[in-house]
MMTF fields as JSON, N, C-alpha, C and O atoms, coordinates in Angstrom:
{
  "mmtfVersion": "1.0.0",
  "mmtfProducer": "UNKNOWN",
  "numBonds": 307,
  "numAtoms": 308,
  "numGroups": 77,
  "numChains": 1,
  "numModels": 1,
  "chainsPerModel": [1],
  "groupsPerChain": [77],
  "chainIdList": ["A"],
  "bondAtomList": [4, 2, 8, 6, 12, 10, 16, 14, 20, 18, 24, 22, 28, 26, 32, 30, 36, 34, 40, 38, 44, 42, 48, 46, 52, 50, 56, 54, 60, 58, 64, 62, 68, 66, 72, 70, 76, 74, 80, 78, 84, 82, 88, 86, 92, 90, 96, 94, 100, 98, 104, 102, 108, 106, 112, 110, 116, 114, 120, 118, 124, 122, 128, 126, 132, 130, 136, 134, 140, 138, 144, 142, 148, 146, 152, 150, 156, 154, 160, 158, 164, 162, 168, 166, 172, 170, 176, 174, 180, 178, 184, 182, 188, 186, 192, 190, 196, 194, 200, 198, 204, 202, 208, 206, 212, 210, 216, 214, 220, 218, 224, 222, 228, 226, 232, 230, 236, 234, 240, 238, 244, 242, 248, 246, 252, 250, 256, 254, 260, 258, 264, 262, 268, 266, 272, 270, 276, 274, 280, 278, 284, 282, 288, 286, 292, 290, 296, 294, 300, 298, 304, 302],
  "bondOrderList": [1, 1, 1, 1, 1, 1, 1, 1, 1, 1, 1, 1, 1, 1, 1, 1, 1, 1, 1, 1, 1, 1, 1, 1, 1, 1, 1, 1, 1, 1, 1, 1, 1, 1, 1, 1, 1, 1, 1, 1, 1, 1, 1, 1, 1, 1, 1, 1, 1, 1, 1, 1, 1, 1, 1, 1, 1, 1, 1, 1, 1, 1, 1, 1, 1, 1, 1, 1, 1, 1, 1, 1, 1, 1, 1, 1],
  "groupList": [{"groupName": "UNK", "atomNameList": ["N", "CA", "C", "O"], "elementList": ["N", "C", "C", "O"], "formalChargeList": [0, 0, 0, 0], "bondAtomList": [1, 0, 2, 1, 3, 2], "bondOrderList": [1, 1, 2], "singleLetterCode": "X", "chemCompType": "L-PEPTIDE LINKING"}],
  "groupTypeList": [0, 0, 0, 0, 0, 0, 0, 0, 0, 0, 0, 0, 0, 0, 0, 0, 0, 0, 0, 0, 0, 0, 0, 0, 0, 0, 0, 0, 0, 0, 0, 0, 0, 0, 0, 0, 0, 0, 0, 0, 0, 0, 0, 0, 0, 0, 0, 0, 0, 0, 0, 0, 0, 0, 0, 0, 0, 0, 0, 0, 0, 0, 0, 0, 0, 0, 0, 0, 0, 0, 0, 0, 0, 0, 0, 0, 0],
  "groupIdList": [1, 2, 3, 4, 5, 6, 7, 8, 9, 10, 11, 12, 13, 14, 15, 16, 17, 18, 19, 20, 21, 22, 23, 24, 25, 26, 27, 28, 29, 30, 31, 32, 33, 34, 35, 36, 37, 38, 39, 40, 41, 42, 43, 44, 45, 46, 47, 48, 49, 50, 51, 52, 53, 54, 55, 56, 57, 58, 59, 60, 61, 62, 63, 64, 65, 66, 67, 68, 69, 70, 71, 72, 73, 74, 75, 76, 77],
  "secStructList": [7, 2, 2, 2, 2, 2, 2, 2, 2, 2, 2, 2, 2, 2, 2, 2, 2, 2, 2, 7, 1, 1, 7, 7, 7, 2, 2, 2, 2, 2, 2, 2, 2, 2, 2, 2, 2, 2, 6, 6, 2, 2, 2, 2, 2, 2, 2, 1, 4, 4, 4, 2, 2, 2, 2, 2, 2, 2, 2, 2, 2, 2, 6, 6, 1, 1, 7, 7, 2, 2, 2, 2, 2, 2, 2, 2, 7],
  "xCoordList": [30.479, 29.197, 28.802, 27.67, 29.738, 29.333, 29.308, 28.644, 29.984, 29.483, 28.249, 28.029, 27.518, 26.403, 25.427, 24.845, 25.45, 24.814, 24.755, 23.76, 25.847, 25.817, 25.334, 24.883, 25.336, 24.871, 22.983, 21.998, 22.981, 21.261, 20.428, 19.238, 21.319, 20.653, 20.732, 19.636, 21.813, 21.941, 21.016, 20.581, 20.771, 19.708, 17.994, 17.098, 18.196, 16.785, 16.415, 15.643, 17.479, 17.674, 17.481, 16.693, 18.189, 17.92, 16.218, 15.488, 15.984, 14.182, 13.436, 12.522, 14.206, 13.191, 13.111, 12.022, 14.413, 14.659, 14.328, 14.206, 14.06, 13.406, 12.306, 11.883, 11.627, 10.312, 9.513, 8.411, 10.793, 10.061, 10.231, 11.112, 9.106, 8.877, 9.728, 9.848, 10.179, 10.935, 12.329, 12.775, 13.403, 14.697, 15.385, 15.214, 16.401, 17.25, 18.206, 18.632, 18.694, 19.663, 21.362, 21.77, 21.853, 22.743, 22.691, 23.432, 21.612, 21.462, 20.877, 21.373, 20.132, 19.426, 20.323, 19.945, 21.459, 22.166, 23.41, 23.993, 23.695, 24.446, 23.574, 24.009, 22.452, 21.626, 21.93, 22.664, 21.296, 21.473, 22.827, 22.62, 24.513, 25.607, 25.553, 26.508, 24.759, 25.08, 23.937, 24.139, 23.06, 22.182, 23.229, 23.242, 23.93, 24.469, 25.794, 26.672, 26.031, 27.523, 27.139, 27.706, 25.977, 24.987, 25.184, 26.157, 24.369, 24.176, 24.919, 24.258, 26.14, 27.531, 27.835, 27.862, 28.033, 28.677, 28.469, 29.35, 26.84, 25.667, 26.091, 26.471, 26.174, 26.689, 28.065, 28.071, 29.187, 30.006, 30.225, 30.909, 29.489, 29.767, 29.033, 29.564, 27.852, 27.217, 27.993, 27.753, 28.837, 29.709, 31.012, 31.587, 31.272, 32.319, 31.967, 32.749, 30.715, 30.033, 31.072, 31.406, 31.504, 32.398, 33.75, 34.346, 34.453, 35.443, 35.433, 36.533, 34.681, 34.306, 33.94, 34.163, 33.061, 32.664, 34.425, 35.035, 34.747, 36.103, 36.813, 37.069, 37.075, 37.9, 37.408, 38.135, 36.082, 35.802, 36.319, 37.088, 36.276, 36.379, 37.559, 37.759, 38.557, 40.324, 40.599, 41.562, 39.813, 40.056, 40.117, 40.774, 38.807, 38.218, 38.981, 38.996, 39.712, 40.728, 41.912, 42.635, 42.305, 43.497, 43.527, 44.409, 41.893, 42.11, 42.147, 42.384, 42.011, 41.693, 42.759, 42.924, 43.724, 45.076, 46.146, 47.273, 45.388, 46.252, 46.673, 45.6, 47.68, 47.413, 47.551, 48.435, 46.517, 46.206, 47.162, 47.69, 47.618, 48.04, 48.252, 49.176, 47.075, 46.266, 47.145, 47.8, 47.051, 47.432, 48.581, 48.793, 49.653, 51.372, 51.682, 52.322, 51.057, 51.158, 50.985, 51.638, 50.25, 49.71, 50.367, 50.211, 51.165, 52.226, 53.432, 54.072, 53.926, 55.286, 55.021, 56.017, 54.128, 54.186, 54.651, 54.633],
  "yCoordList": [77.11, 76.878, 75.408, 75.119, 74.403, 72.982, 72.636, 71.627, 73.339, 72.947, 73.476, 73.111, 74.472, 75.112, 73.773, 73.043, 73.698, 72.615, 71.292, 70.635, 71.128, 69.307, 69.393, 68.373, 70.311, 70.377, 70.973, 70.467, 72.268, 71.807, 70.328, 70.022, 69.758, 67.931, 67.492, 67.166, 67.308, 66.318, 66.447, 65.609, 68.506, 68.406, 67.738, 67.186, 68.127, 67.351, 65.877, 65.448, 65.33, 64.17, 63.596, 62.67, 64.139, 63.609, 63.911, 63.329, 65.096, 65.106, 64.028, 63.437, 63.727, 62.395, 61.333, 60.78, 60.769, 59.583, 59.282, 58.138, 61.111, 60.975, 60.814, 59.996, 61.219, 61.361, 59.757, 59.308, 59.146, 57.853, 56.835, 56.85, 55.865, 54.941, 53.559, 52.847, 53.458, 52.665, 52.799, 53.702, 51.836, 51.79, 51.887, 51.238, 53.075, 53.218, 52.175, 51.572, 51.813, 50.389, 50.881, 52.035, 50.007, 50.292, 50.987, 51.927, 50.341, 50.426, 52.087, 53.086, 52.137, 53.57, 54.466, 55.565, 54.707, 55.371, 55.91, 56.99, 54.558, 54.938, 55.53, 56.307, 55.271, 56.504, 57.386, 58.023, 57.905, 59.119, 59.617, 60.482, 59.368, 60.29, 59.87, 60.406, 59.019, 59.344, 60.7, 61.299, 60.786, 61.766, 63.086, 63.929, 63.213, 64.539, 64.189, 64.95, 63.743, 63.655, 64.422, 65.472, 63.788, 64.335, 65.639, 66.361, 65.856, 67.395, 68.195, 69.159, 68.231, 69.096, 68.872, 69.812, 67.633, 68.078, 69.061, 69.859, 69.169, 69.923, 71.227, 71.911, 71.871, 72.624, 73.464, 74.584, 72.44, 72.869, 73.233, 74.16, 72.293, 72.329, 74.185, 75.106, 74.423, 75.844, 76.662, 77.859, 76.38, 77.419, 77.93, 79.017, 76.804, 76.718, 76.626, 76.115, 77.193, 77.337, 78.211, 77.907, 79.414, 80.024, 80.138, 81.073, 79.031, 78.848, 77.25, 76.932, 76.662, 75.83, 75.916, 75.091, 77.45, 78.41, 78.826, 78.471, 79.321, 79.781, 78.65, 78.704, 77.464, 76.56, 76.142, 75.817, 76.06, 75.265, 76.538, 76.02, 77.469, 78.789, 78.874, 79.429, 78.52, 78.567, 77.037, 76.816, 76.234, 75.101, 74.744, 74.073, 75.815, 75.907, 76.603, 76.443, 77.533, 78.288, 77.519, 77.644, 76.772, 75.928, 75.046, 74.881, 74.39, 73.199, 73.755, 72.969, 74.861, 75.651, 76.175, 76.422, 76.473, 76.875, 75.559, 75.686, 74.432, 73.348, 72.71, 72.544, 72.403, 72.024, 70.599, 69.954, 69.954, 68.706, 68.09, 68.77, 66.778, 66.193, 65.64, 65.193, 65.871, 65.839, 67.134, 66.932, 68.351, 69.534, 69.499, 69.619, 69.293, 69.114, 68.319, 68.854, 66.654, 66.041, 66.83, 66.536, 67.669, 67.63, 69.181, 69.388, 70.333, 71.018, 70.763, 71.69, 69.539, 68.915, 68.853, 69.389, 68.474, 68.27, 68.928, 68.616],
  "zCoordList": [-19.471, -20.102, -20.013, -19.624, -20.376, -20.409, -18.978, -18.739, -17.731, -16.801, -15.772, -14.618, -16.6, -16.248, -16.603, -15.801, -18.184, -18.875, -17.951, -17.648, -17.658, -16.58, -15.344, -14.824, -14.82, -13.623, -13.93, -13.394, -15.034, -15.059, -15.809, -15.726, -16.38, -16.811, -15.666, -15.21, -14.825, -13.872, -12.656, -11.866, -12.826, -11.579, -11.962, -11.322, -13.208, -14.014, -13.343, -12.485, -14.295, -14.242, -12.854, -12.656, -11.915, -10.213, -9.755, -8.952, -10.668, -9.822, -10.273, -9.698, -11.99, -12.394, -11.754, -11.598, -11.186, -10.755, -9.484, -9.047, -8.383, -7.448, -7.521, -6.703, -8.132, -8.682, -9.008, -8.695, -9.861, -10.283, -9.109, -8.249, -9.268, -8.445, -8.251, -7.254, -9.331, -9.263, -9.283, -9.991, -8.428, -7.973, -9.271, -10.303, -8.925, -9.584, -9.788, -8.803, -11.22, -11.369, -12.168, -12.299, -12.458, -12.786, -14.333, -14.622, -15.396, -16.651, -16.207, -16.729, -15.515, -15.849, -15.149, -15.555, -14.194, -14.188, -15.09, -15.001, -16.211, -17.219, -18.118, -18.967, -18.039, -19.38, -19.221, -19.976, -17.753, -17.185, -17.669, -18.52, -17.419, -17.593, -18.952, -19.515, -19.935, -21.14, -21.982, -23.038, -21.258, -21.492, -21.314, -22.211, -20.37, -19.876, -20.598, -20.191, -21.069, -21.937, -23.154, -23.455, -23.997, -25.077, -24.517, -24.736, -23.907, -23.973, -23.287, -22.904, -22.917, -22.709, -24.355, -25.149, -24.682, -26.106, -26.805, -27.123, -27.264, -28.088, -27.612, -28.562, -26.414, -25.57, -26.383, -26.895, -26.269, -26.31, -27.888, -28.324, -28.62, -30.624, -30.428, -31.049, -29.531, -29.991, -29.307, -29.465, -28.606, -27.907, -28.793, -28.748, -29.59, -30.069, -31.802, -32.603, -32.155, -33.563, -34.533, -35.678, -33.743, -35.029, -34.944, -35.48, -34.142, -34.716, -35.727, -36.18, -35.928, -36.708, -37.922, -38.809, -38.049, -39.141, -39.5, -40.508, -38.828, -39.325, -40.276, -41.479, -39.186, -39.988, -41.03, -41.969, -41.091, -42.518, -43.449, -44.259, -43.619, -44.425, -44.684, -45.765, -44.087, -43.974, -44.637, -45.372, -44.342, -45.113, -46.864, -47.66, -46.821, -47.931, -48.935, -50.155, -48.077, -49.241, -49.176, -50.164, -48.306, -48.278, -49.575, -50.417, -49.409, -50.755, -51.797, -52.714, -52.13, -53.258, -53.6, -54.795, -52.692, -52.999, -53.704, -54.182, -53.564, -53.214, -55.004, -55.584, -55.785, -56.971, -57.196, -56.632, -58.183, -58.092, -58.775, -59.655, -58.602, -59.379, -60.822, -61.501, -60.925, -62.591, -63.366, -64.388, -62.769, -63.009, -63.516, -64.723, -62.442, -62.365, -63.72, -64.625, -63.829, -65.259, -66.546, -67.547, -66.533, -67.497, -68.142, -69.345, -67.201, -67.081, -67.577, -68.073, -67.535, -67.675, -68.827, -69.313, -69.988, -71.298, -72.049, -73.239]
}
């Protein structure tokens, strides 16, 4: 999926730069792979949405399982 994603930015991206009139430089070619870094990421967080959903949910019962310190003190009495 993220490499479907890089290759349709990058083909974007190449019509723009053909497209534009002016010479491509060094600064505007690092935009460019930071543009397509961006959006493989975005890519990959929605690809990868429910196991993230999961973990927060497994987390959530983790801390909840977890007993506080406050707790333990106040037990011992």
């Amino acid at each position: 999926m993220e490499l479907l994603v890089a290759i349709i930015i990058g083909l974007l991206l190449g019509l723009y730069f053909h497209k534009r009139k002016a010479p491509m430089t060094v600064n505007t070619w690092f935009k460019g792979l930071f543009v397509m870094l961006i959006f493989v990421i975005i890519a990959s967080g929605f690809s990868h949405i429910d196991d993230i959903k999961r973990g927060a949910k497994e987390g959530a019962k983790e801390g909840a399982k977890e007993i506080d310190v406050y707790d333990i003190a106040t037990e011992s009495k």
